[in-house]
C-alpha positions as CSV (number, residue, x, y, z in Angstrom):
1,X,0.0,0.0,0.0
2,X,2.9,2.5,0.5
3,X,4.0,2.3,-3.0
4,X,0.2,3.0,-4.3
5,X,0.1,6.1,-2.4
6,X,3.9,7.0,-2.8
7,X,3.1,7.0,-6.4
8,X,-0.7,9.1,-5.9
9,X,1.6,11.7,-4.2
10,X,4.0,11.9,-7.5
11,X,0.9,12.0,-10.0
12,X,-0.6,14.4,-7.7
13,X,2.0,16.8,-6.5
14,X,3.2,17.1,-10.4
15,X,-0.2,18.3,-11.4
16,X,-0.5,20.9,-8.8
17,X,2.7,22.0,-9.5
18,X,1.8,22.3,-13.7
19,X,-0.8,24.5,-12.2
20,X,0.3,26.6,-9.6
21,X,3.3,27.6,-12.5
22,X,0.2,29.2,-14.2
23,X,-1.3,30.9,-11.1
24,X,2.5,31.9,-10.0
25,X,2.7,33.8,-13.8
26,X,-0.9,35.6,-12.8
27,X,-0.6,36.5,-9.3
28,X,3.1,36.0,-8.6
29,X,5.1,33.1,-6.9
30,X,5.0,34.8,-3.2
31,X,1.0,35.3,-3.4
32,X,0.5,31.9,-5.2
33,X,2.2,30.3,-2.0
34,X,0.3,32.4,1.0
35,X,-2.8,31.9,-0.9
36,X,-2.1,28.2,-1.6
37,X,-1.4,27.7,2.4
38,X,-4.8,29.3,3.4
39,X,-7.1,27.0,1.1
40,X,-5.4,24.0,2.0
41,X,-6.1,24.8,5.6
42,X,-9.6,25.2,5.0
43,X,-9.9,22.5,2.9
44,X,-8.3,19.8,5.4
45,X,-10.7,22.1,8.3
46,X,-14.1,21.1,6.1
47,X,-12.5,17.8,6.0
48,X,-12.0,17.4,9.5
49,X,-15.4,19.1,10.6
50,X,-17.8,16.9,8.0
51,X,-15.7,13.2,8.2
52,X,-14.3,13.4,12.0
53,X,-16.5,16.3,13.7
54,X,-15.0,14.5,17.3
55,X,-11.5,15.3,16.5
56,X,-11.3,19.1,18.0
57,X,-13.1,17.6,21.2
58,X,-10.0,15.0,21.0
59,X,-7.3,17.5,20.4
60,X,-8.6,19.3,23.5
61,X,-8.4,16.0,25.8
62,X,-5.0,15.1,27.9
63,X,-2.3,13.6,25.3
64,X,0.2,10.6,26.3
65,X,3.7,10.7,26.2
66,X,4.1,9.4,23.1
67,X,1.5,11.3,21.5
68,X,3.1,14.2,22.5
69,X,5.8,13.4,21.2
70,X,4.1,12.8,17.6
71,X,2.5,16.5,18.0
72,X,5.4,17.7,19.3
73,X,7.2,16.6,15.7
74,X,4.7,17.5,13.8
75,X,5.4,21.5,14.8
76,X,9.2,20.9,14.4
77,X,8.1,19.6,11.0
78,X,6.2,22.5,9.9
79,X,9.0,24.8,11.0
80,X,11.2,22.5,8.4
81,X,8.7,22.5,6.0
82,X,8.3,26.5,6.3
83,X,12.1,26.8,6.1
84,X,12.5,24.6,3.2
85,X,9.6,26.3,1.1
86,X,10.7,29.8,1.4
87,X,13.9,28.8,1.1
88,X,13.2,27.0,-2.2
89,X,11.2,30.1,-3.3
90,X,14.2,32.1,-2.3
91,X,16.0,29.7,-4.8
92,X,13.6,30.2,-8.0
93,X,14.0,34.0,-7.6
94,X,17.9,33.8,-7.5
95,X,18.6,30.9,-10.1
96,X,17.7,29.2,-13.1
97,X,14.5,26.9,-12.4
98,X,15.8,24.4,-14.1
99,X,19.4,24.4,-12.1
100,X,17.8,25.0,-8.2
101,X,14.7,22.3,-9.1
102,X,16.8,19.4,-9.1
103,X,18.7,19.8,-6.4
104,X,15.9,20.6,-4.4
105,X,14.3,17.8,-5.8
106,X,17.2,15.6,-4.2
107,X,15.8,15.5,-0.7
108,X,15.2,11.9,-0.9
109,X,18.3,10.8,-0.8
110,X,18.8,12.6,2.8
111,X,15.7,10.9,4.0
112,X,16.9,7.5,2.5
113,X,20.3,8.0,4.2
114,X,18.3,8.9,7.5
115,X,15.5,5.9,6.8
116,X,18.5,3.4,7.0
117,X,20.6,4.8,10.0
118,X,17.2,4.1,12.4
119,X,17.2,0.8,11.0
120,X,15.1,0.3,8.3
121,X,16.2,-2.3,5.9
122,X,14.9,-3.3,2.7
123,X,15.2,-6.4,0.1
124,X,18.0,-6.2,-2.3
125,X,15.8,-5.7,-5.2
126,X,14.3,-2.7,-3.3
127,X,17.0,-1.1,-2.8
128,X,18.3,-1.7,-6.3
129,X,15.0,-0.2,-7.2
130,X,15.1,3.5,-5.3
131,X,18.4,4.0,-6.6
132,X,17.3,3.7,-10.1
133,X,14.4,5.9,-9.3
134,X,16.3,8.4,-8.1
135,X,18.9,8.1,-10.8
136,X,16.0,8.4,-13.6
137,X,14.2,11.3,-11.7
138,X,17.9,13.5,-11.9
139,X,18.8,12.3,-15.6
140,X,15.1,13.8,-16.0
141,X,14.8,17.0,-14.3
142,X,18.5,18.1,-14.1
143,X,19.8,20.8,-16.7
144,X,21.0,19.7,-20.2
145,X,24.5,20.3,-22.0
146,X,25.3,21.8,-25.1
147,X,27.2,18.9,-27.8
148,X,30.6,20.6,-26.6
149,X,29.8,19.5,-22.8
150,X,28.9,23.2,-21.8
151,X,25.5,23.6,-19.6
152,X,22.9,25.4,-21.4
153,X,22.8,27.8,-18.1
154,X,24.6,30.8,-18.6
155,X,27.7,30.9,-16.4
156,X,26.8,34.1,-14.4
157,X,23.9,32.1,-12.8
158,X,25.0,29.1,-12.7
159,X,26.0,29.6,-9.0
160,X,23.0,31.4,-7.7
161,X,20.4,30.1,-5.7
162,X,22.5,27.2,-4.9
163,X,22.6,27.5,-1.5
164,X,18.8,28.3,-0.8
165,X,18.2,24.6,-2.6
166,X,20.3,23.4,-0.9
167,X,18.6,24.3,2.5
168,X,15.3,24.0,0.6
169,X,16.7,19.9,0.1
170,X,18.1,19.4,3.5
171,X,15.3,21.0,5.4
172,X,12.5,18.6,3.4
173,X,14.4,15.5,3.9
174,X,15.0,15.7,7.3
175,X,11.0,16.6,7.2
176,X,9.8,13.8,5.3
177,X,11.9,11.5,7.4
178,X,10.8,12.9,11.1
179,X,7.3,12.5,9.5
180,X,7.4,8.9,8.8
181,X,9.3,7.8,12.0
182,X,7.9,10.1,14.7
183,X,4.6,11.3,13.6
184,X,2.4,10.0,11.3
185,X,2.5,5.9,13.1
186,X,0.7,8.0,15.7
187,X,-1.5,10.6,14.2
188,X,-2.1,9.3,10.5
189,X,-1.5,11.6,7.8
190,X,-4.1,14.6,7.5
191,X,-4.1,15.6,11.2
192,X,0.0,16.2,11.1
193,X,-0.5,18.1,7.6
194,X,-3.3,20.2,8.8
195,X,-1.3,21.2,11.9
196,X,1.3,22.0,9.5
197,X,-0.8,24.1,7.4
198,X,-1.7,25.9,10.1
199,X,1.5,27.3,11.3
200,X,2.4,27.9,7.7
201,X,-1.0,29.7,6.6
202,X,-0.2,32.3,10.1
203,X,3.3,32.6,9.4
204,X,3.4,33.1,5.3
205,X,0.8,36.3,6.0
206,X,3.1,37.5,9.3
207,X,6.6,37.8,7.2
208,X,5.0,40.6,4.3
209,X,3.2,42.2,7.3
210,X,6.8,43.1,8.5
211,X,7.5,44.7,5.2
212,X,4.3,46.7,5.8
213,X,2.9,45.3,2.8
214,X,-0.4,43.3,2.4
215,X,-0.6,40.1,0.2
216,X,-3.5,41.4,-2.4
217,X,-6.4,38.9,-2.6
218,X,-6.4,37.2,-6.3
219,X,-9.9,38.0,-8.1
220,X,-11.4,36.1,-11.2
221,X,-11.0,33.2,-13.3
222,X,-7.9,32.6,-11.4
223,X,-9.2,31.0,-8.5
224,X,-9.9,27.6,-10.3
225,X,-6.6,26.9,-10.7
226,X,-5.6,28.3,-7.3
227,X,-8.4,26.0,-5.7
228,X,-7.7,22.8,-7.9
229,X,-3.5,23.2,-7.3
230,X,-4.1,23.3,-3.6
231,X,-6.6,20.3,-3.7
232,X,-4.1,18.4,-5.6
233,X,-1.0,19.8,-3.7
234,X,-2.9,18.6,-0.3
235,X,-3.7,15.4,-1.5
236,X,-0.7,14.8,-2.6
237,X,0.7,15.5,0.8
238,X,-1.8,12.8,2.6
239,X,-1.4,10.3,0.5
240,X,2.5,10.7,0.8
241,X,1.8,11.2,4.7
242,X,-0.8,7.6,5.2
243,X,2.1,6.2,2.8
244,X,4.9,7.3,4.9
245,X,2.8,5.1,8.2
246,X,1.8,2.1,6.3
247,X,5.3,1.6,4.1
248,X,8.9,2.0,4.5
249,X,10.0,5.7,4.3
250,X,12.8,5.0,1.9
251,X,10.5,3.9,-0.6
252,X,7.4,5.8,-0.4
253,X,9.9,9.3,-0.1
254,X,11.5,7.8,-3.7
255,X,8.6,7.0,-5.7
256,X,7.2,10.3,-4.2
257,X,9.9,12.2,-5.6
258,X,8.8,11.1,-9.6
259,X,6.7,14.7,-9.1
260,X,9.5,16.1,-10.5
261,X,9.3,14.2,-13.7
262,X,6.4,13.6,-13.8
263,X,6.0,17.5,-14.7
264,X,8.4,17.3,-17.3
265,X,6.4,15.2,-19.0
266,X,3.4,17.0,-18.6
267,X,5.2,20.2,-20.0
268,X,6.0,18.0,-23.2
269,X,2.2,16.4,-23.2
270,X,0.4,20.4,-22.8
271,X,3.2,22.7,-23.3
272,X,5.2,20.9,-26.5
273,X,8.4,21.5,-24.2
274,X,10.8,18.7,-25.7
275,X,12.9,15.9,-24.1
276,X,16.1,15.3,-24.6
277,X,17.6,11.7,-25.3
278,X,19.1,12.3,-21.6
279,X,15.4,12.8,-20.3
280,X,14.1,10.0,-22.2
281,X,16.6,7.7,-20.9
282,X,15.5,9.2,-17.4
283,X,11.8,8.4,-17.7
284,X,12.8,4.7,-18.2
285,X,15.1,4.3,-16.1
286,X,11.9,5.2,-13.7
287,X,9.4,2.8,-14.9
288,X,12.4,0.0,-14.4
289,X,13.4,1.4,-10.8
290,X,9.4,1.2,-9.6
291,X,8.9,-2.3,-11.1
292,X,12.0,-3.5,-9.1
293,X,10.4,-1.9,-6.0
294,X,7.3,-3.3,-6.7
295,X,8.5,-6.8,-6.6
């Protein structure tokens, strides 16, 4: 069951992301995120109030220890997960998308490395299998070269950005990893992502509030997409949550991560963006890397 939903998560979080590109180009990336944070939290609120009305009386009852504990990582991991978005946004505005992306994109290799130091092992073949998923998922995403082994990036910003993805990768897979071995075994997967969505929805509004600027709320047609990306984008965050309690971490995090090429391929399918050979070559290696974990 954790590879089905590691893989809803991929096919999800790749469509929201083809979409919110479109609302960032109308509204702007920072207002695309605040606004993206609020609906989200009153989606997973609706949720909560028509499928588990009990919850809040719940929340409000003396905790365990060890539940706790899982609350007590879920805030740590929305501070990460605040951390690593703005830093990752910080990273699109200083560098080339298609230069920060990747390496951003490389968080599961963190939260692999972190999955097997407390202990989780795998079958051979699995392991075989994530690191030809995540092999296919860089070949896919990460810049091209030119025939004379030059990268298609300018030089001048080849360099920038790098360190906000960086922090962007480092802050989501420590995240990911804390959320599938010290949270969601205890609270499932909406309850820790509405927690998070909370702190992020408070804290995205109280950082242009500093600047003395208000974020300007979007109007018209543009709401549909704004609406459907943060559907999707929630979705794909439960399913990759409930995965993260019912499977190993190492896997569901990897197949998770095919988001990223996943929306290279939709830019091909809508956008006539091509592939290279190198991208191609990427998107197979993929297919090959999820039937070996599958087996």
């Amino acid at each position: 069951m954790g590879i089905l939903f590691g893989l809803t998560a991929a096919v999800a979080w790749a469509a929201a992301d083809f979409l919110a590109r479109h609302v960032s180009r109308r509204i702007g990336p920072n207002r695309a995120f605040i606004f993206m944070q609020w609906v989200g939290l009153a989606l997973l609120s609706i949720y909560f109030a028509a499928v588990t009305p009990a919850l809040w009386t719940t929340l409000a009852s003396p905790l365990s220890r060890p539940a706790r504990n899982a609350w007590e990582g879920a805030c740590l991991a929305g501070i990460l997960n605040i951390g690593a978005s703005i830093s990752l946004y910080r990273a699109f505005a200083a560098g080339k998308l298609a230069l920060v992306t990747p390496i951003a994109a490389s968080y599961p290799a963190l939260t692999v490395v972190l999955a097997f130091a407390s202990g989780e092992r795998l079958k051979t073949m699995a392991d075989a299998g994530i690191a030809v998923v995540l092999a296919g998922v860089m070949l896919t995403v990460i810049p091209g070269v030119t025939a004379s082994g030059r990268s298609r990036l300018p030089r001048d910003k080849t360099e920038r950005g790098l360190g906000w993805a960086i922090t962007a990768a480092l802050g989501f897979g420590v995240m990911f990893w804390l959320l599938g071995f010290h949270v969601t075994p205890l609270l499932g997967g909406a309850l820790p992502l509405w927690l998070m969505r909370l702190m992020g929805a408070f804290i995205v509004v109280l950082l242009p509030l500093r600047r003395q600027t208000v974020p300007v709320i979007p109007r018209g047609s543009v709401w549909w997409p704004l609406a459907a990306s943060a559907l999707l984008d929630t979705t794909a965050f439960v399913a990759n949550n409930v995965g993260l309690a019912l499977g190993p971490v190492s896997v569901v995090t990897a197949l998770a991560s095919l988001f990223g090429a996943l929306a290279v391929l939709l830019a091909w399918i809508f956008l006539g963006e091509r592939l290279s050979r190198r991208q191609w070559l990427g998107v197979t290696l993929i297919f090959v890397g999820v039937a070996l974990v599958s087996i």
